[in-house]
C-alpha positions in Angstrom: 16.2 13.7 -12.8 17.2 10.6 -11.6 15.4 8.9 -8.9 16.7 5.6 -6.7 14.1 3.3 -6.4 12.1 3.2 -3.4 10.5 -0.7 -2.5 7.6 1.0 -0.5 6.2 -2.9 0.3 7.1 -4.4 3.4 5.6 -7.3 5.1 4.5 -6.7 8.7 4.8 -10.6 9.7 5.1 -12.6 6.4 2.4 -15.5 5.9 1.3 -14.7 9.4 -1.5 -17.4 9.9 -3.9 -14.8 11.3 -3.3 -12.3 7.9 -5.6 -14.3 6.2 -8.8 -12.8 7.8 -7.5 -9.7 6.0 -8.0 -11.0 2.4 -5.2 -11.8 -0.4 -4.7 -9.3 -3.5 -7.6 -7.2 -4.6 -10.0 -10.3 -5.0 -12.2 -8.6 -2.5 -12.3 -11.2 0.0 -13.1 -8.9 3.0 -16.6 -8.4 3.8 -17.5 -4.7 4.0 -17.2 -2.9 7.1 -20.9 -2.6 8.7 -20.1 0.5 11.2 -17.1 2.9 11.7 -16.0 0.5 15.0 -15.5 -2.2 12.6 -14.1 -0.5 10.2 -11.3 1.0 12.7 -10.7 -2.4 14.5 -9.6 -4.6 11.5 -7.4 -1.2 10.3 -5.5 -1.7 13.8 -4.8 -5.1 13.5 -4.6 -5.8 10.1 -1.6 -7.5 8.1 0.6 -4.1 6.5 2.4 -4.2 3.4 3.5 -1.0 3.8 3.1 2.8 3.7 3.4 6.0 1.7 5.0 8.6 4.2 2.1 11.0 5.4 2.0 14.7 3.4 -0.5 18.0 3.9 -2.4 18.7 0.8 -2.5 22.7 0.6 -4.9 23.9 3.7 -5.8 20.1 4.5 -5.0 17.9 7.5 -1.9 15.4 6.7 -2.8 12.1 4.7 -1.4 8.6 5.6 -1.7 5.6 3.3 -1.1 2.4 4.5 -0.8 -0.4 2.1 -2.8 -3.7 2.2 -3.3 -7.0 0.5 -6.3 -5.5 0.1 -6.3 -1.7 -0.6 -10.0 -1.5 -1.7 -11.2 -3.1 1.3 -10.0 -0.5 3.5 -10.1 2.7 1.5 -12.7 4.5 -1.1 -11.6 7.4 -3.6 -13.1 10.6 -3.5 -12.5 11.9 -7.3 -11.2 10.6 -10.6 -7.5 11.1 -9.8 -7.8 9.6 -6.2 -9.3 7.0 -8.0 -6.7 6.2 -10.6 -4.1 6.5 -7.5 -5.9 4.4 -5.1 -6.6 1.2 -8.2 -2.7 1.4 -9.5 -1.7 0.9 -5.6 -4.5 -1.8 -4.9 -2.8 -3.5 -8.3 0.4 -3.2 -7.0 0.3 -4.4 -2.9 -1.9 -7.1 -4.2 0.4 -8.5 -6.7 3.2 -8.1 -4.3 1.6 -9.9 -1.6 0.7 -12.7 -4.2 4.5 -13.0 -4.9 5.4 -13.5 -0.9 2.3 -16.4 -0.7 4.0 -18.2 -3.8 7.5 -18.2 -2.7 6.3 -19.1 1.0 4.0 -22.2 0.0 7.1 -22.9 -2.5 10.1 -22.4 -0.4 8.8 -22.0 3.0 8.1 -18.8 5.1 12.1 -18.2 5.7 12.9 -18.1 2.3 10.1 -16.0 1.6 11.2 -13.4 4.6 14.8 -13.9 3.6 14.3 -13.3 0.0 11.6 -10.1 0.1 14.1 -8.9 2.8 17.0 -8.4 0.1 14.2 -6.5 -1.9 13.6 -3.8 0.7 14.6 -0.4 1.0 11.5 1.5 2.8 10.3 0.5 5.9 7.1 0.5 7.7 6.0 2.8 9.7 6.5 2.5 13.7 2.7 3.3 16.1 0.3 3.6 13.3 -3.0 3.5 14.6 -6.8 5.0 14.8 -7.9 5.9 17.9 -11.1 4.3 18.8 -12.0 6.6 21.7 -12.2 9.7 19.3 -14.7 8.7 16.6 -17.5 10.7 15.8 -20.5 9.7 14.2 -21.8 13.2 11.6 -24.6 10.7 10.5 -25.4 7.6 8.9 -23.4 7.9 5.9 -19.8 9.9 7.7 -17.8 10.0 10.7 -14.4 10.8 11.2 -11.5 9.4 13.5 -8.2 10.8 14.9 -5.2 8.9 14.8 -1.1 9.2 14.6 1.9 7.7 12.7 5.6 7.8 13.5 7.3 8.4 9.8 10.0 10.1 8.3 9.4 14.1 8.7 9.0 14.9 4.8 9.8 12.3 1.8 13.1 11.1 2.2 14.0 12.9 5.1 15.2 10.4 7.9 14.4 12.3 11.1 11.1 10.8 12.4 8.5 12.3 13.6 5.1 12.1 14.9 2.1 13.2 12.5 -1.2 13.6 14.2 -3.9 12.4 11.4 -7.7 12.7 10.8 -9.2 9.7 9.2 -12.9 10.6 7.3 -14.9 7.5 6.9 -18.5 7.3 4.6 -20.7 4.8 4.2 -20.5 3.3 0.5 -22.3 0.3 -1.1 -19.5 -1.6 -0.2 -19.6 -0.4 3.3 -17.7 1.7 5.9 -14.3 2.9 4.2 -11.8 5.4 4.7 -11.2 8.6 2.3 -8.4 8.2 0.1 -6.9 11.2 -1.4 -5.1 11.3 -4.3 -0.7 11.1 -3.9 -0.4 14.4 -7.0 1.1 16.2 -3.6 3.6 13.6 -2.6 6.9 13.0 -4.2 7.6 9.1 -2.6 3.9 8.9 -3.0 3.8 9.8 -6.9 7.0 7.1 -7.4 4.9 4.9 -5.6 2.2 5.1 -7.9 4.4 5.2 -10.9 6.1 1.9 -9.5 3.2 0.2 -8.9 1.9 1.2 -12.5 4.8 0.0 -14.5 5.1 -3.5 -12.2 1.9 -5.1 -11.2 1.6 -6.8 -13.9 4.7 -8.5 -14.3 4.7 -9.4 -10.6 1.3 -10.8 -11.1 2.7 -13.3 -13.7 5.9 -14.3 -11.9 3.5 -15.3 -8.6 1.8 -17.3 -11.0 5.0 -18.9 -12.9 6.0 -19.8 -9.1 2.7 -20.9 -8.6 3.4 -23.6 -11.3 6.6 -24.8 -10.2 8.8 -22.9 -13.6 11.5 -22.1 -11.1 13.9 -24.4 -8.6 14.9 -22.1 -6.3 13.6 -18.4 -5.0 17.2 -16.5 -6.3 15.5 -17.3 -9.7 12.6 -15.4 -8.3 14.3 -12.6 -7.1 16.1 -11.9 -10.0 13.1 -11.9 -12.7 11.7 -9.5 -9.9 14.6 -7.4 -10.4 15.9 -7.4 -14.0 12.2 -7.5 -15.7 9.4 -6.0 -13.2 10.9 -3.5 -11.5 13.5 -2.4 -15.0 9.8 -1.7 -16.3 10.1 1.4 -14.0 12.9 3.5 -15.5 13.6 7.0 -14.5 13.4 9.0 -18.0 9.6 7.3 -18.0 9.0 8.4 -14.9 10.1 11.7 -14.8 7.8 12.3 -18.1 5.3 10.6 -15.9 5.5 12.4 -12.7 5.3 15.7 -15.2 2.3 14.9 -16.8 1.0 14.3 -13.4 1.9 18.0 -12.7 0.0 19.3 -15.7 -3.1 17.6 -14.4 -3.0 20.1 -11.0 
């Protein structure tokens, strides 16, 4: 099987001033959410990286993942494999927002937008938001929240469409977060996953080589992007990923 690539990161207003409120990476620099109100405010507002087109788990509502400098902030797993899903994302949309910060305090915020632009080939998702007015506290550890998205109808699929979503939120340690599921149902979501697995690392060390002035100009950048962290994702891996992934059901 041969799969195109699919950039699934893309900045909702690059090195926006106010996006710092919402943390950088998965440093944990968000304080944890102290009600369900809170919790649903900062999702509203916050800076997006991106999303993971919405899917229906067999006899479950749809499930919408929004990506975030800060993934852990927002969401909390509810197994082992939504888990594994939910750190390899939080890896990967942290590293990638570490890259944008280093080529925009290097080169500026319109070589930043200019260059991540040339990257992309997903975009974000159009009215994505929780409706406040229907939250309902079960007790002091759940509530739940509906909410929509405007996405494509199935992965890939370019006719868009409006999903109505449930959101359900618990109390942890770390406060209120919202439910992640695992992505084993969704195809973009899986690649996603698989993407993010192969190429946080790499991205994490080319923020830092920008970080320390190794490169002149931000074509440089792209490029090592290209030809080293994303070749780490090649389709014969990822198809004996993705069925491995299968076995697990």
């Amino acid at each position: 099987m041969i799969v195109s690539l699919i950039c699934i990161i893309i900045p909702a207003c690059l090195g926006c001033e106010s996006s710092k409120q919402y943390g950088v990476g998965v440093r944990g620099e968000i304080p944890g959410f102290q009600d369900p109100e809170s919790l649903i405010k900062s999702y509203n507002r916050a800076f997006t990286m991106g999303h993971v087109p919405p899917y229906q788990a067999a006899g479950e509502d749809y499930f919408f993942v929004r990506l975030f400098p800060d993934m852990t902030a927002y969401y909390t797993s509810r197994d082992a494999p939504s888990r594994s899903d939910l750190e390899l994302l939080a890896a990967g949309s942290g590293s990638m927002f570490d890259l944008l910060m280093s080529i925009r305090k290097a080169w500026g915020r319109a070589v930043a937008t200019r260059a991540y632009e040339s990257w992309v080939l997903f975009s974000s998702p159009a009215d994505d938001r929780i409706d406040l007015s229907t939250l309902q506290i079960i007790d002091g550890e759940n509530a739940i929240a509906h909410g929509h998205v405007t996405s494509a109808v199935s992965d890939f699929a370019s006719e868009m469409k409006r999903h109505d979503l449930t959101y359900v939120m618990v109390k942890t340690e770390g406060g209120w977060k919202i439910v992640f599921h695992d992505l084993h149902k969704s195809f973009v979501g899986t690649i996603a996953v698989y993407i993010c697995k192969q190429s946080a690392g790499c991205i994490k060390d080319l923020a830092a080589e920008v970080d320390q002035g190794q490169y002149a100009f931000a074509e440089q950048v792209e490029a090592v992007f290209k030809e080293q962290c994303l070749s780490k994702s090649k389709n014969e891996d990822m198809d004996v990923w993705m069925r491995s992934r299968m076995l697990e059901e």
